[in-house]
N, C-alpha and C positions, 0 to 999 in steps of 0.2 A: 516712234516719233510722235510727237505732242502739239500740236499744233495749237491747242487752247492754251488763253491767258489764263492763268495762275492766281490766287487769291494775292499774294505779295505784286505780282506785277498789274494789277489792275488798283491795287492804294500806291504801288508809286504811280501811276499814269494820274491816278488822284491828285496825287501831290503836287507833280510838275504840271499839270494841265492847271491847278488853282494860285501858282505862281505866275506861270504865263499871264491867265485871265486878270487879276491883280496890276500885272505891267499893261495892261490894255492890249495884250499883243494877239491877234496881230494887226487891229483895227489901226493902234497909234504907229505903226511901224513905218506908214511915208512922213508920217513930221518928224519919227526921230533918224532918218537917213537926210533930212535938213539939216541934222548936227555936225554929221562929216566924221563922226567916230569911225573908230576902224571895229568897234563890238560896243555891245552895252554893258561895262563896268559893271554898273550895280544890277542890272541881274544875272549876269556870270558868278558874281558874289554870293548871292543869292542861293542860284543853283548848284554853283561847282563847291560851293563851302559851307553855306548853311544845310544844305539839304544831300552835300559831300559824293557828288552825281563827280567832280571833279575823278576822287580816285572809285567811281565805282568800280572797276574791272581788277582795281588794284587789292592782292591778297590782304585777309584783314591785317596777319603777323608783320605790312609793311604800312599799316596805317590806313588802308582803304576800306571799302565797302566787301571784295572777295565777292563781288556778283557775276556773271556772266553771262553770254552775247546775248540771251533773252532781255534780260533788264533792261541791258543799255537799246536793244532794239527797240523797246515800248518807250525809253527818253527820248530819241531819235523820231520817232513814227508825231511824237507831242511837239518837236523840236520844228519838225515839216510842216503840221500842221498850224503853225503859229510865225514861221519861218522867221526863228528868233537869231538874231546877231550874237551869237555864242560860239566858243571856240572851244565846241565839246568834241568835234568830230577831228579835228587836229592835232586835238591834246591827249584827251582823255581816250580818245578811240586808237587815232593813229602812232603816236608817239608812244601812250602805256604799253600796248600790244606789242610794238617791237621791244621793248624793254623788256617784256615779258617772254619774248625768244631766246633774251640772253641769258649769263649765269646768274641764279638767284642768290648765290654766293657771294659775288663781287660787291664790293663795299659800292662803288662809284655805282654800279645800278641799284642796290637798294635803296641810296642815300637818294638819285634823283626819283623812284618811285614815290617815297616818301614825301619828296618838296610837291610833286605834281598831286598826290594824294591831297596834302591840303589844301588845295587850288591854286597852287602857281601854275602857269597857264604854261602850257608848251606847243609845240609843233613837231611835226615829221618834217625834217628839209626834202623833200619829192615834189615834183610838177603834180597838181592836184590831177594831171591827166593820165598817170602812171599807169598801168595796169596789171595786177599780178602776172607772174610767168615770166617775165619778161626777165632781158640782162639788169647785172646790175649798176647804178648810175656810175657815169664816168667824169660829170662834171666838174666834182671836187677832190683835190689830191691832198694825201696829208704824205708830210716829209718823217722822217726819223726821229724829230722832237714832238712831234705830234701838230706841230702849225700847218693847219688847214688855210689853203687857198683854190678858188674856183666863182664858179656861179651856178645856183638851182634857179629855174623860175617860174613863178607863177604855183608860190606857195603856199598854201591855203590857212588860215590863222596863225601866219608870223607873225601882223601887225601886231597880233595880240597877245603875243608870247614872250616871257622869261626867259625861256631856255629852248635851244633848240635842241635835237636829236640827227645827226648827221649823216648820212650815208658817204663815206670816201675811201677813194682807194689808195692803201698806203702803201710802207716798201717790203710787208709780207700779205698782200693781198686787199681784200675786202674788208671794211673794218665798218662801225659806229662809234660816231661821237659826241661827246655832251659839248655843246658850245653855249656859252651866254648870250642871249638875242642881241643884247647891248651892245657885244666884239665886233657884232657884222653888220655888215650895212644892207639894210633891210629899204626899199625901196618900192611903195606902193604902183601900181599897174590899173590900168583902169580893165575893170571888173564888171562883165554882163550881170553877176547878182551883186547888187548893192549891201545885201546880209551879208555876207560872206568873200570880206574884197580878198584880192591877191597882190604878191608881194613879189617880187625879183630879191633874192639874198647872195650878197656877194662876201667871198672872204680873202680876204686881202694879209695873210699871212696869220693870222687870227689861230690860240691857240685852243686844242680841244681836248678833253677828255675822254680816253680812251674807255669804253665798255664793254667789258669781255665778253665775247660773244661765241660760243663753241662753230655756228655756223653763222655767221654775221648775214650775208645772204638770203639765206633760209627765214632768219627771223626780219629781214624788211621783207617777202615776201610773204609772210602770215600776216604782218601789221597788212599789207595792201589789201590782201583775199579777205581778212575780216575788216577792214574799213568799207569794201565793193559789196561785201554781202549783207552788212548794217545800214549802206547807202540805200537800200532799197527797202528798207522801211520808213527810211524819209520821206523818199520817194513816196511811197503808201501812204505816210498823212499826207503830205502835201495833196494827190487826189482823191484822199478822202472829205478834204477838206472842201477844195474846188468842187465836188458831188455834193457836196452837203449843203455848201451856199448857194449854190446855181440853184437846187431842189427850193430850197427856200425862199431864191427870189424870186423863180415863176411861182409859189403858190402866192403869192400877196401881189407881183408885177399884174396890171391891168390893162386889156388894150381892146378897142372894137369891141368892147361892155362884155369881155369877156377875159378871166385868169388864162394868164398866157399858157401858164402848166398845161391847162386844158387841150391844148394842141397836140393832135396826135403825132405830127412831125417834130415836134421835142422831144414828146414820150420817149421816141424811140432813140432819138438820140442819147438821151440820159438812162437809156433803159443800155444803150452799149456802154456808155461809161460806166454803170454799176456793174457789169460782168467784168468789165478790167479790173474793178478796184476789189472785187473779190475773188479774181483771179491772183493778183499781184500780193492779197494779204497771205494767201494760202503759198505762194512761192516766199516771200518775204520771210514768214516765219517759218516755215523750211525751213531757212538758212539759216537762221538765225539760231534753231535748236541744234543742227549740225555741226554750227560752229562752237555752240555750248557743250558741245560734247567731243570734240575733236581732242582731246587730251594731249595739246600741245605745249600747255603752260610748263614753264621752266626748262628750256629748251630742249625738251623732252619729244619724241619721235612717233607718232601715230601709226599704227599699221597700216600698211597701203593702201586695203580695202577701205577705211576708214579717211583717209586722205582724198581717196577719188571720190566717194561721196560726200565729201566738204565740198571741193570743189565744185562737183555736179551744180547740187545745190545752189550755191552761191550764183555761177554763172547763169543759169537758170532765172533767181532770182533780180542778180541785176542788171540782165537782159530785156527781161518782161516789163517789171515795175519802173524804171527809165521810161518807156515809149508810153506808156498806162499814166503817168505824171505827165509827161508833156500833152497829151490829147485831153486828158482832165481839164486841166491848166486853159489851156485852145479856147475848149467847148463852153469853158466858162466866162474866158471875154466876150466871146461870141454871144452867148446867150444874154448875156448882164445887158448888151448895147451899149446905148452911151457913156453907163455912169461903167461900165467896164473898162473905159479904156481912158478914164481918167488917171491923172497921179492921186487922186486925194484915196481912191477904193484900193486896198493891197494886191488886188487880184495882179496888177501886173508886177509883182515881187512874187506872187506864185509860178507866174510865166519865168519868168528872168529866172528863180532859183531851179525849177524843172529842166529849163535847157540848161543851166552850168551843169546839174548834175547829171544831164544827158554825155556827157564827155567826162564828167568826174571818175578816178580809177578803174577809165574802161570803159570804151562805148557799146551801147548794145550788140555792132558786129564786133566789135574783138571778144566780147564774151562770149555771143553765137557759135564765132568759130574754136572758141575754146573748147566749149563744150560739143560741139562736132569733134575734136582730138578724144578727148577725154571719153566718148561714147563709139568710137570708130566709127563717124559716119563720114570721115572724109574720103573724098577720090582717091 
């Protein structure tokens, strides 16, 4: 295991950290949530197409980048720390990867890899609170022609989506389906992070496209585990971020003709936030190699041992980096004061994105006790 960044993944953090900086983000990010967009257009353009972060995960033979969980972790880690309105973790992460479970053969999955690879924006139809392991959804049924009717909700980048990818159960089982965002009625839900709203998706006989799937199951359950184990290196910018501005406004904040930094009772405080956030980087990228190497692409089958330390891994990581984000986040309104707990400072879009992702695919106890299964430490 490699836990150092990489010469190629530290020019893309280049990359995407001097696109973000260019959009102002995440300084301008409470005037452009005065817009009411559901993401930001032109820098999803930007990023998922010019700079084609859209199909990173996606094989080059089907038009993508062919990179894996590392990259997209170091986009994810930039993504956190700038808490940018992009619908890379629903499209590109969530929805390619279970595509990526099914048959690399089937024309209707190459074809949709291919539209997502050049940035048509997609989603996973799952409740963003999903959690690997778990049964699989029973909300949406499809009938014998394939017309899908049901309700998912609280779907994390539909507003911003072309296409969706469906979980539903038909009349031989488990299936995935391609449906057009436009068939269903997508329904925005008022949203604790304002970056990243959610959506209630309803389908009302709406018809879909079947994607062969050798285990249909199987493959939304690897989209979940690696969407939970890339969450937490959001998670990671996000409190690398809130570490790094709090450090620099008590060295310049002044009070009693003395730098607030100077207080030993901060010290300390910021002296525990920086063990979490170098705690959380060293589980974060754990996972993130584990899943790089988990040899699961084209719905291909991992050796057990190699399965259980995916797993490990992951819950691990998005156990720790979850609770390490939100006390970041905390310590940072806290410490900022007043201009902290203004709308004009982003700091509380750092709060707000920390707690969604505190419940996003999996809260810290249902991973804890995963990984109590996973390790036999249960009763």
């Amino acid at each position: 295991m490699n836990l150092l960044y990489s010469e190629v993944e530290d020019d893309l953090r280049a990359a995407v950290r001097g696109v973000l900086a260019d959009r102002g983000a995440p300084a301008a990010m409470p005037a452009w949530i005065g817009t009411g967009a559901a993401y930001d257009a032109g820098l999803w353009r930007v990023l998922g197409t010019d700079l084609g972060l859209a199909g990173l995960l996606v094989p080059e033979e089907l038009g993508g980048q062919g990179a894996s969980a590392r990259e997209a972790a170091v986009v994810l880690e930039e993504l956190g720390a700038a808490v940018a309105p992009v619908p890379f973790l629903g499209g590109a992460v969530l929805a390619v990867r279970a595509l990526l479970g099914c048959d690399p053969a089937d024309d209707a999955v190459a074809a949709l890899l291919r539209r997502l690879a050049s940035g048509v924006a997609g989603a996973l139809a799952v409740p963003l609170s999903t959690a690997p392991g778990g049964k699989f959804p029973s909300g949406v049924r499809a009938d014998a022609a394939g017309l899908l009717t049901g309700r998912v909700t609280s779907v994390a980048d539909a507003l911003a989506a072309d296409v969706l990818v469906v979980p539903a159960l038909g009349p031989a089982g488990p299936g995935l389906y391609e449906v057009a965002a436009g068939a269903a009625v997508v329904e925005p839900v008022v949203s604790l992070d304002l970056t990243r709203p959610l959506a209630d998706v309803r389908f009302e006989g709406v018809r879909g496209r079947p994607l062969a799937a050798p285990e249909p199951a199987e493959a939304l359950d690897r989209a979940l585990l690696t969407g939970a184990g890339l969450l937490a290196s959001e998670q990671l910018g996000i409190a690398g971020w809130c570490l790094d501005e709090t450090v620099r406004h008590l060295k310049e904040r002044r009070q009693f003709g003395r730098v607030v930094g100077s207080y030993q009772a901060l010290k300390h405080r910021l002296a525990d936030v920086w063990l979490e956030v170098v705690s959380a980087r060293a589980a974060a990228r754990a996972a993130a190699d584990r899943l790089a190497g988990d040899g699961l692409v084209g719905g291909g089958r991992a050796p057990a041992e190699t399965a259980v330390a995916v797993a490990v891994a992951v819950a691990v990581a998005a156990s720790y980096a979850s609770t390490a984000a939100v006390h970041a986040a905390e310590e940072a309104v806290q410490l900022h004061g007043g201009i902290g707990m203004t709308w004009e400072h982003p700091l509380h879009l750092f709060l707000k994105r920390a707690k969604a992702d505190e419940i996003a695919l999996g809260t810290p106890g249902a991973h804890r006790a995963a990984l109590g299964r996973l390790v036999d430490l249960t009763p």
